[in-house]
C-alpha positions in Angstrom: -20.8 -28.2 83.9 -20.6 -30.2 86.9 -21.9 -29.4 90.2 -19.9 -30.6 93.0 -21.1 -29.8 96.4 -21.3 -25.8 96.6 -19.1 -25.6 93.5 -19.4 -25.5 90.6 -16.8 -27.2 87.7 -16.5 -26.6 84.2 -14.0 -28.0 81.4 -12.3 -25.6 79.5 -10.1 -26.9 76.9 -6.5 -24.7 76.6 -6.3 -26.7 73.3 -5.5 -29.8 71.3 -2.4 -31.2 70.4 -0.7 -34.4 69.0 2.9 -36.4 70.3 4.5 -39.0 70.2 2.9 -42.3 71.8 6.4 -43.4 73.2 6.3 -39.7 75.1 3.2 -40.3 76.8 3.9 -44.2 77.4 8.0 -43.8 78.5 9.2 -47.4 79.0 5.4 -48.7 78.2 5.9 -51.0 75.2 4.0 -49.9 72.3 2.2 -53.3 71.9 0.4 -52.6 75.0 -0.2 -49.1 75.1 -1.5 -49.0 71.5 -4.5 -51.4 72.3 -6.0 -48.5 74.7 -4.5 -45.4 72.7 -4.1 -46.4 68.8 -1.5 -44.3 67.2 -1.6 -42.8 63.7 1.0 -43.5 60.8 3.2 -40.8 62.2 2.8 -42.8 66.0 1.1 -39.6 67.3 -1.9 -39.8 69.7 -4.3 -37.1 70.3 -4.0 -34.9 73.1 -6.1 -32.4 75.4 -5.4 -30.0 77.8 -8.3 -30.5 80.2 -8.0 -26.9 82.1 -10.7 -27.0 85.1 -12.5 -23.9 85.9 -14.0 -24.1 89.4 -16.9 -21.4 90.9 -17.6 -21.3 94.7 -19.7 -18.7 94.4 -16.9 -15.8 96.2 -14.5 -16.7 93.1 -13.5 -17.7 89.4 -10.5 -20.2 89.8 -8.9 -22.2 86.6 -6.5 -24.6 87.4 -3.7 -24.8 84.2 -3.8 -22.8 81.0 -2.8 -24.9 78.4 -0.3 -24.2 75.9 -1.3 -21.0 75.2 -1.3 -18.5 72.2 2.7 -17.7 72.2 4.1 -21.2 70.2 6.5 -20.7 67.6 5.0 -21.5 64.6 7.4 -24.6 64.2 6.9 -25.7 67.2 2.7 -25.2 67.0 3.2 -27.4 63.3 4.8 -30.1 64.9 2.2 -30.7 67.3 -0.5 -29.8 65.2 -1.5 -27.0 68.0 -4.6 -24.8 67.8 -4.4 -21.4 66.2 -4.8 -18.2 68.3 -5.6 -18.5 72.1 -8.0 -21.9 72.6 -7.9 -21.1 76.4 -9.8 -18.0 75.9 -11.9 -18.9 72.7 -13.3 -21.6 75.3 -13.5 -19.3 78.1 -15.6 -17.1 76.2 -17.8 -20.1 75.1 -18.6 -20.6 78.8 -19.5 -17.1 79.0 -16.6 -16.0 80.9 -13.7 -13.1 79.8 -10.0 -13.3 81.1 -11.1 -10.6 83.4 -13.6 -12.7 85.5 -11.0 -14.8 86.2 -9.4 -14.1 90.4 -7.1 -17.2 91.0 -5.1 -19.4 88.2 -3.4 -22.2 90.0 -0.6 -24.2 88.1 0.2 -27.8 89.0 3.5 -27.7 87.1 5.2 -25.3 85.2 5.5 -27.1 81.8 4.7 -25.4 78.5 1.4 -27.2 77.6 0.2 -26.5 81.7 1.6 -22.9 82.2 1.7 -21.4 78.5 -1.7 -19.8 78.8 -0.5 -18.1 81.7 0.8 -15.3 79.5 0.4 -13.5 76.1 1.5 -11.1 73.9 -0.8 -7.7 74.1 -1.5 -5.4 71.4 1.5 -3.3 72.0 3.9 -6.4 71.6 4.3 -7.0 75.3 4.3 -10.1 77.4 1.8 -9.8 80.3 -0.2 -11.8 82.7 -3.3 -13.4 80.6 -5.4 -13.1 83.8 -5.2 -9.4 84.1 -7.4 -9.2 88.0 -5.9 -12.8 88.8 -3.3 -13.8 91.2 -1.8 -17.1 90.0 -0.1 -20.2 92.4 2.5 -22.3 92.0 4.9 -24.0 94.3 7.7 -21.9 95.2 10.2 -25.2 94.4 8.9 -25.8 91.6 9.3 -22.2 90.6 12.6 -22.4 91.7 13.6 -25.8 89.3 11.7 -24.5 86.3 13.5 -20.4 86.5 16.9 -21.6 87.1 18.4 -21.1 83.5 19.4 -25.2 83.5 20.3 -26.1 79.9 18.8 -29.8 79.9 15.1 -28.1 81.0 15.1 -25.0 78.6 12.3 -26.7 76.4 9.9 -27.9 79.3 10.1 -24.2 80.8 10.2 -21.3 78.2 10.6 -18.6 80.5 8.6 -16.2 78.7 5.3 -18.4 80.0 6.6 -17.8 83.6 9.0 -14.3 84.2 5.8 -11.8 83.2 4.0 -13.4 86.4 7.1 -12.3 88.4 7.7 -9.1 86.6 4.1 -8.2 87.2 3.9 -9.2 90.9 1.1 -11.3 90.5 2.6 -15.0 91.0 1.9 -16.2 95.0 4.2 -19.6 96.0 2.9 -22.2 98.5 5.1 -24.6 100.1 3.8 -28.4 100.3 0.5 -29.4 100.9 -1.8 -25.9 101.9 -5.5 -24.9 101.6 -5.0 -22.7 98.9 -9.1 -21.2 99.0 -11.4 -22.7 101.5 -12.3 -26.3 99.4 -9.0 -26.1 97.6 -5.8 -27.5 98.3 -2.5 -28.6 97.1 -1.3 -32.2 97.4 2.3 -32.2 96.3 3.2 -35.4 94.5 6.2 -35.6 92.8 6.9 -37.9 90.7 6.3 -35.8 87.1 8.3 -32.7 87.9 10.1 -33.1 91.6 7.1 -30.5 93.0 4.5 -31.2 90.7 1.2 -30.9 92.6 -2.1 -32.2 92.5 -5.4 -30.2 93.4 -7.7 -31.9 95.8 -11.3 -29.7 95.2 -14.1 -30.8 98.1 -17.5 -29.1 98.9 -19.9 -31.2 100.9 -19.5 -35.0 101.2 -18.0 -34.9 97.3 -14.5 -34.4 95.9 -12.8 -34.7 92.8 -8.5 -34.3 92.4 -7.4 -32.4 89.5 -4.0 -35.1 88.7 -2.2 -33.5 85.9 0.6 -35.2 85.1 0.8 -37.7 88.0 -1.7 -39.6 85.9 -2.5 -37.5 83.0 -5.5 -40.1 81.0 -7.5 -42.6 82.4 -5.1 -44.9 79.8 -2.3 -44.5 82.4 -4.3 -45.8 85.9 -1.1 -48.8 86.3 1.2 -48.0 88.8 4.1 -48.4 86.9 2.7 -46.8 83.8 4.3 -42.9 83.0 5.6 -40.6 80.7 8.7 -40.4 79.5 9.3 -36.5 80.7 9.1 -38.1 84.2 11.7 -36.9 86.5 11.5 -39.0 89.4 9.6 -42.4 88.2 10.0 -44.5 91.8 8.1 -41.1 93.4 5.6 -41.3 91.0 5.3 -45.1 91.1 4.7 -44.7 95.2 2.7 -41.4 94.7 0.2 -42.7 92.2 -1.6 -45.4 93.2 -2.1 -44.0 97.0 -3.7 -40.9 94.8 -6.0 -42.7 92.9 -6.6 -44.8 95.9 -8.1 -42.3 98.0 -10.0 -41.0 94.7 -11.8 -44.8 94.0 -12.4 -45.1 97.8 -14.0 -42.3 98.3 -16.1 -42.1 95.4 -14.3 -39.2 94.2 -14.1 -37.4 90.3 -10.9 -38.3 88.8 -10.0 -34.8 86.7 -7.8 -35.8 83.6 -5.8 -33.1 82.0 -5.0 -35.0 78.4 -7.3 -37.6 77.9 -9.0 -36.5 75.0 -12.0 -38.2 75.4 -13.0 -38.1 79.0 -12.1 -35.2 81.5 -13.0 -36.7 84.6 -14.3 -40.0 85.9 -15.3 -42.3 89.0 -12.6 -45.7 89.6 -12.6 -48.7 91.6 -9.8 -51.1 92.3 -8.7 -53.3 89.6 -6.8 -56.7 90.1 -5.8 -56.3 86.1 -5.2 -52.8 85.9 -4.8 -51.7 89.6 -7.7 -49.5 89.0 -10.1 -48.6 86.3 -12.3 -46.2 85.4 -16.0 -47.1 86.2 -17.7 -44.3 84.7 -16.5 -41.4 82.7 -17.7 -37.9 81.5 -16.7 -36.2 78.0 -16.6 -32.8 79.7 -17.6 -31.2 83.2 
């Protein structure tokens, strides 16, 4: 737990997983992305999904959910996922239930960011996994991932994403909003088209939750990114003026995969652009 200001911020792992190295490093050749990220004989790298719960005192919020508990179980084999529902094992572990949760917000509607979203209940329904929660998302982002386009069907299963709608709990912003006093969006781009970040300040101190605009401290280059990237010259502008305003500022960097830190301070790099000065395991 991490106290920021007024709030309060807390890691809560939606669960491991392995892929590819070439996914996470796109056109990043392998001889220089394996010296910070060492594959395994299969090229896999380890993965986390860094979900950030934050308490201001008035509210529960968790920002992403993680794969979830819904994976096929080829698909949960090939990435060597966790068993059952790690979003709420961990929940629990921080002494919270799903029910104490009041806002899930959603930088992106990919499967390992928005899969914890939902379940399947006892009666074989799918239903929001947040039952007293409303949940955020940018309404063009909605838009792109719920349009039935044949090229996106595995990034947005819409079973993670139609039980929000069906249920009337989802709320869409449009651009950059205070979402709860502290908490706003800062669309980016870049990863999805309206993939957002989540700028969280309280006092004199901030951290930015990056998700996929930067998703380990292994990818702080400009032109470093994934290979799921949509729109790589937004992302390649977006980034560094991002992580910019993080170092100067002194702010927490929030990674949502690194597997071995979750958030960390940077400064300006003439190597590197910027690197990561000091980093924390969990929040």
């Amino acid at each position: 737990m991490q106290q920021l200001g007024n709030f309060q911020l807390t890691t809560i792992s939606g669960g491991q997983f392995v892929i590819d190295g070439g996914t996470m490093f796109g056109v990043v050749p392998k001889t220089m992305w394996s010296r910070l990220f060492p594959a395994d004989d299969h090229n896999n790298i380890l993965q986390e999904t860094n979900c950030v719960l934050v308490q201001t005192g008035d509210q529960n919020i968790l920002i992403d959910t993680g794969y979830g508990s819904k994976l096929a179980p080829k698909l949960r084999k090939i990435f060597a996922a966790a068993e059952g529902d790690p979003l709420l094992k961990n929940l629990n572990a921080a002494g919270l239930d799903a029910d104490d949760i009041d806002l899930v917000i959603l930088s992106h509607l990919h499967f390992d960011h928005a899969g914890g979203a939902t379940r399947i209940d006892e009666n074989g329904e799918l239903v929001p996994t947040f039952p007293n929660a409303r949940y955020i998302a940018q309404r063009r982002e909605w838009m792109y991932a719920t349009a039935g386009l044949p090229e996106l069907r595995g990034a947005y299963p819409q079973e993670n994403l139609l039980p929000l709608a069906e249920h009337q709990v989802i709320d869409f912003i449009d651009g950059d909003v205070e979402i709860v006093p502290g908490i706003r969006s800062l669309v980016t781009g870049g990863h999805t088209y309206h993939h957002m970040a989540i700028v969280i300040e309280s006092g004199d101190e901030g951290a930015v939750y990056l998700g996929d605009l930067c998703p380990t401290s292994r990818h702080l280059p400009t032109l470093w990114g994934i290979a799921y990237d949509l729109d790589v010259l937004q992302l390649r502008r977006k980034k560094p003026e991002v992580l910019g305003m993080i170092a100067d500022r002194g702010w927490w960097a929030l990674w949502d995969h690194d597997p071995d830190h979750a958030a960390g301070k940077l400064v300006r790099d003439d190597r590197r652009d910027f690197a990561m000065s000091d980093g924390v395991k969990a929040l």
